[in-house]
C-alpha positions as CSV (number, residue, x, y, z in Angstrom):
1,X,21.0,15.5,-6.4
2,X,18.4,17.5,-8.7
3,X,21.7,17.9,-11.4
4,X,22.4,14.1,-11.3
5,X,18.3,13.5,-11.8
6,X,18.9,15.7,-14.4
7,X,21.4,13.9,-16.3
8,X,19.7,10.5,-16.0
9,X,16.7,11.8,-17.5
10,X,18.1,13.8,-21.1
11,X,18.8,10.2,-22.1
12,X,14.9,9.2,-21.5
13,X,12.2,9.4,-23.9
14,X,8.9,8.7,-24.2
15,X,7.7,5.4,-23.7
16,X,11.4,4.3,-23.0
17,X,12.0,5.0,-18.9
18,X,14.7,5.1,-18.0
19,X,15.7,2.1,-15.1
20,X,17.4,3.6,-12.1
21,X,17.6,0.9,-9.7
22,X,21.4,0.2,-10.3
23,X,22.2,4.1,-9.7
24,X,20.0,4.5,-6.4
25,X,21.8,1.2,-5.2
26,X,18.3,-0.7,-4.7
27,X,17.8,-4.0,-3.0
28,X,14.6,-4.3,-2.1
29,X,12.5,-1.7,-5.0
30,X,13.2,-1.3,-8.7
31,X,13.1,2.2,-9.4
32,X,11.8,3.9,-13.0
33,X,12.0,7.9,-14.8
34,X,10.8,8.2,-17.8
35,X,8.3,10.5,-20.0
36,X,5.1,10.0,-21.4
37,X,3.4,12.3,-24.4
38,X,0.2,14.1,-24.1
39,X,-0.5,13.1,-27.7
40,X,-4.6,13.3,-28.1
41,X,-3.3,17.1,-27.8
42,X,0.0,17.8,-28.7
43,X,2.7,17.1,-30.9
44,X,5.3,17.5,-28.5
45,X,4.4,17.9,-25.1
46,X,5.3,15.4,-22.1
47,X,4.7,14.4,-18.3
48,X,7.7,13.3,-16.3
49,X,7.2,10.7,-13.7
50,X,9.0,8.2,-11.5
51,X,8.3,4.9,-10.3
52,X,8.7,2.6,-7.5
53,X,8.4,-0.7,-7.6
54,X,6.8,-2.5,-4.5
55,X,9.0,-3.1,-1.5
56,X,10.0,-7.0,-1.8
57,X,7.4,-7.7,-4.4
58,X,7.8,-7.9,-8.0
59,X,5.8,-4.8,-9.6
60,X,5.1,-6.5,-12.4
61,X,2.4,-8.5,-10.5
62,X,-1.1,-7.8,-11.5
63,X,-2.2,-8.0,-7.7
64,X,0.0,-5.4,-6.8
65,X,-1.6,-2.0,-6.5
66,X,-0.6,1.0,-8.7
67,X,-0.6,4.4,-6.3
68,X,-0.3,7.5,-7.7
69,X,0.8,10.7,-6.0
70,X,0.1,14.6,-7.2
71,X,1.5,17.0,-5.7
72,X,-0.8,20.5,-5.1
73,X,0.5,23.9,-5.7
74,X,-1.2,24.3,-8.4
75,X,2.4,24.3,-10.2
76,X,4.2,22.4,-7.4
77,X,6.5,19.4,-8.5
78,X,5.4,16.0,-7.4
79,X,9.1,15.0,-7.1
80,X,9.4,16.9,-4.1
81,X,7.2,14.9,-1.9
82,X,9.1,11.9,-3.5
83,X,12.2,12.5,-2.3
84,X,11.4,14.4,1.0
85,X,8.3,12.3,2.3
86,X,6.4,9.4,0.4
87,X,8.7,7.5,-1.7
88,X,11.2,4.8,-0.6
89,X,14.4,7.2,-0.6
90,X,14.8,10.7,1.1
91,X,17.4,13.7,0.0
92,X,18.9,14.6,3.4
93,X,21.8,17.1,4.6
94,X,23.1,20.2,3.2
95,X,25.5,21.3,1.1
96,X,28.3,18.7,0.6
97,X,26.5,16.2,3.2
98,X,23.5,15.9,1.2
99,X,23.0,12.7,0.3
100,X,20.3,9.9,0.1
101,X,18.9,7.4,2.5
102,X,16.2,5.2,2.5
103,X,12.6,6.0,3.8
104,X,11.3,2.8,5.6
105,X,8.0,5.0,5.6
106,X,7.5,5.1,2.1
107,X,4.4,4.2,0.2
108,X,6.0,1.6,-2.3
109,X,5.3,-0.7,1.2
110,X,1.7,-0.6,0.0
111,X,2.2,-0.9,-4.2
112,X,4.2,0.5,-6.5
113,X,4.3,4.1,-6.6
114,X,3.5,6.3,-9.6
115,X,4.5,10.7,-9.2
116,X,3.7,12.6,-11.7
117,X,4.9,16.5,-12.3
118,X,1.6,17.8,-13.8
119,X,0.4,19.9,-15.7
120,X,2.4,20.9,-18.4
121,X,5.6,23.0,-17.4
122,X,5.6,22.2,-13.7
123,X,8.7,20.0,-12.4
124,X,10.2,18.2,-15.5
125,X,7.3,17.8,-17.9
126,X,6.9,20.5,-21.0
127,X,6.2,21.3,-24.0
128,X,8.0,23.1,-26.7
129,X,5.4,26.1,-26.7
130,X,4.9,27.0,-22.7
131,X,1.7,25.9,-22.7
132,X,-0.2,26.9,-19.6
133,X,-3.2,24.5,-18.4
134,X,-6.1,27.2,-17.2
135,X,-8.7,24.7,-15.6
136,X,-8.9,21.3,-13.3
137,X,-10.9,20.0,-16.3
138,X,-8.1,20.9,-18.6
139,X,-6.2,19.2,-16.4
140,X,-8.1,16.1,-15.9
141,X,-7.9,15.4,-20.2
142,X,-4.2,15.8,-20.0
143,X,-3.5,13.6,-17.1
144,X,-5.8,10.7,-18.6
145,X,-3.4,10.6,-21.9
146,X,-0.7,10.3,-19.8
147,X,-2.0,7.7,-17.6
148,X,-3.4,5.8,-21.2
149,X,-0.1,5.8,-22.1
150,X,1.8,4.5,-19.2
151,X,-0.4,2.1,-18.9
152,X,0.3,1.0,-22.5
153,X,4.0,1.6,-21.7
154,X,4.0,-1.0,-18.5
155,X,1.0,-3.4,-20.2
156,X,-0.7,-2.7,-17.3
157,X,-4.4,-3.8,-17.5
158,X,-7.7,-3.0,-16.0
159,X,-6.7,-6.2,-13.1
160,X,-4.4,-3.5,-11.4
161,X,-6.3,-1.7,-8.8
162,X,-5.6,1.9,-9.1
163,X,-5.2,4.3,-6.0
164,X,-5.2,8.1,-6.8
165,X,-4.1,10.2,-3.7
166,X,-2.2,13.8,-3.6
167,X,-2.2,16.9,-1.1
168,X,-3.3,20.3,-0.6
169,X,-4.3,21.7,-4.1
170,X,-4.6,18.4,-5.3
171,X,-8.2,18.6,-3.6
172,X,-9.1,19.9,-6.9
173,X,-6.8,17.5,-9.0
174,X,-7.8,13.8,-7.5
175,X,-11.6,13.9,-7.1
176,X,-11.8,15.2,-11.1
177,X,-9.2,12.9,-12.1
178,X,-10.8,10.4,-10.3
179,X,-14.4,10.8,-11.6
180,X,-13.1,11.1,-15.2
181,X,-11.3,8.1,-15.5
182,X,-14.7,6.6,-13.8
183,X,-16.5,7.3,-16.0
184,X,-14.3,6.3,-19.2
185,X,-14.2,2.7,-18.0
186,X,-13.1,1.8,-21.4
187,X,-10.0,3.2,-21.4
188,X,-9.0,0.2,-19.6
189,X,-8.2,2.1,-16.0
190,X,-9.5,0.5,-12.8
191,X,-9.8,3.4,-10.4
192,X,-10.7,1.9,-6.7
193,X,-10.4,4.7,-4.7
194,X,-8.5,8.5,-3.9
195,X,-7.4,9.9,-0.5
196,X,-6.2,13.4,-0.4
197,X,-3.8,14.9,2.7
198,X,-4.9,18.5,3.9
199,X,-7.4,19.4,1.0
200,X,-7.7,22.6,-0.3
201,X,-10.9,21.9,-2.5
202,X,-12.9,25.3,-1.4
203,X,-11.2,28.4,-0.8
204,X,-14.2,30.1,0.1
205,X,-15.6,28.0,2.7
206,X,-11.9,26.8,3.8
207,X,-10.2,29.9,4.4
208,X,-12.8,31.0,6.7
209,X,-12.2,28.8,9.3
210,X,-8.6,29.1,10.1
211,X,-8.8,30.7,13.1
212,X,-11.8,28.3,14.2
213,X,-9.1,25.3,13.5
214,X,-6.1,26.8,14.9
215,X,-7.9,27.6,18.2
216,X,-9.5,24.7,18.7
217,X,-5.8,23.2,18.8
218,X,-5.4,26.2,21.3
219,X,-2.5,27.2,19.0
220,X,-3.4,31.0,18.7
221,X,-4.7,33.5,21.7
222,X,-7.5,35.4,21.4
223,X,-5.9,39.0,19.9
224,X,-4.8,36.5,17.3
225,X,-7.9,34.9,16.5
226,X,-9.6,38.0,16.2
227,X,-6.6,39.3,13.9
228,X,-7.5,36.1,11.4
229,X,-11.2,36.9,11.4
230,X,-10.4,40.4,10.3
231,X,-8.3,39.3,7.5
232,X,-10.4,36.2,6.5
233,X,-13.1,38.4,5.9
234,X,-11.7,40.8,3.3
235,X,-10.5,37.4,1.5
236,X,-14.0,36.5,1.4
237,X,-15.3,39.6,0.2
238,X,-11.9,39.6,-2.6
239,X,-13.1,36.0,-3.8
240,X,-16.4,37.7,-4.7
241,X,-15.1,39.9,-6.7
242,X,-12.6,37.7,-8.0
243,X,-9.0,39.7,-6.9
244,X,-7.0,36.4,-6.1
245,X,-4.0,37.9,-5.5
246,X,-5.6,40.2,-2.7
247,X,-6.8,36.9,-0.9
248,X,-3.3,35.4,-1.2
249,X,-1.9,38.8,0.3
250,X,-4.4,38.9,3.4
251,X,-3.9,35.5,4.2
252,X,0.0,35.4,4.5
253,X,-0.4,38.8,6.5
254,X,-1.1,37.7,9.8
255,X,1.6,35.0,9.5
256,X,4.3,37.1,8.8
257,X,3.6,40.4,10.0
């Protein structure tokens, strides 16, 4: 499925998505992948997106809500929540069985859906240099040109209430996003609220509590609980001092050892 994506989209540009409601056999959605350039920075870099129109409704209609999804990681693709959870189809089976079938849980039965692979170089968005984005702020400057852009791509105006939601990492991603396009009301975007699944937004206050959690769902014994407060503690002390790839190492320990 990714290699037939893949194909559909060397023919898209830009500013020019391309429509792929015919190929997913649509009824009741139109369904968009295109491009759009990060041009306030680059000469040649790009976000990839899809987009899903609203079940039943037309998605050009300025009452209709524009929701956008990002994915967490940080460096995880957006399009695999697309096509595994939230959007209006699902990639099933293995193998030769794999194939597609509609979600009747998807979020295009709220608006029209919006997922963009962000930053630079994660998923199908680039640039021609490997650019690597360093900070959420970074981040934020690059997603608003890209949203600018769409929005001049679509003619979407400021009457489309705008809904910016994501999960895990994106803790970091939506609240900045959010705030930034807030407070640039003149770019024309009407940002009306975020939601955010399973947040990671402080790793030093979050990661101690896992055991807490998981044994309040009386998922873990004792002996276990125990073995996660070990562990959590040397990730805290390895924040302090900045050695991320210790905590990373101490906190996938007791889940695999």
């Amino acid at each position: 499925m990714i290699v037939v994506l893949s194909i559909l989209l060397s023919v898209a540009t830009a500013g020019k998505p391309t429509n792929m409601t015919d190929f997913w056999g649509s009824r009741e959605f139109e369904a968009f992948a295109g491009y759009e350039s990060l041009d306030w920075y680059f000469q040649d870099a790009q976000y990839f997106y899809t987009y899903w129109g609203a079940e039943s409704r037309n998605m050009n209609d300025t009452d209709v809500p524009l929701i956008i999804f990002l994915q967490g990681g940080p460096g995880d693709a957006s399009q695999f929540s697309t096509f595994n959870y939230i959007g209006p189809l699902r990639v099933v089976g293995k193998g030769d069985n794999m194939h597609v079938e509609i979600n009747h849980l998807g979020w295009n039965g709220f608006g029209n859906l919006l997922t963009v692979d962000q930053p630079l170089n994660v998923g199908f968005s680039y640039d021609k240099v490997g650019h690597i984005t360093n900070t959420t702020e970074e981040a934020a400057l690059y997603f608003t040109n890209f949203l600018y852009n769409f929005f001049r791509t679509w003619n979407l105006t400021s009457d489309t209430a705008v809904y910016i939601t994501g999960e895990s990492y994106a803790g970091h991603y939506v609240p900045v996003f959010a705030q930034y396009l807030m407070s640039n009301r003149s770019l024309g975007i009407n940002v009306k609220g975020i939601s955010i699944g399973g947040p990671y937004i402080d790793s030093y206050i979050q990661d101690n509590y896992f055991d807490s959690m998981l044994g309040s769902f009386g998922l873990i014994d004792e002996q276990t609980s125990g073995l996660l407060q070990y562990y959590q503690v040397r990730s805290m002390v390895n924040i302090r001092k900045g050695r991320f790839a210790e905590v990373i190492q101490q906190l996938c320990r007791p889940h695999t050892s």
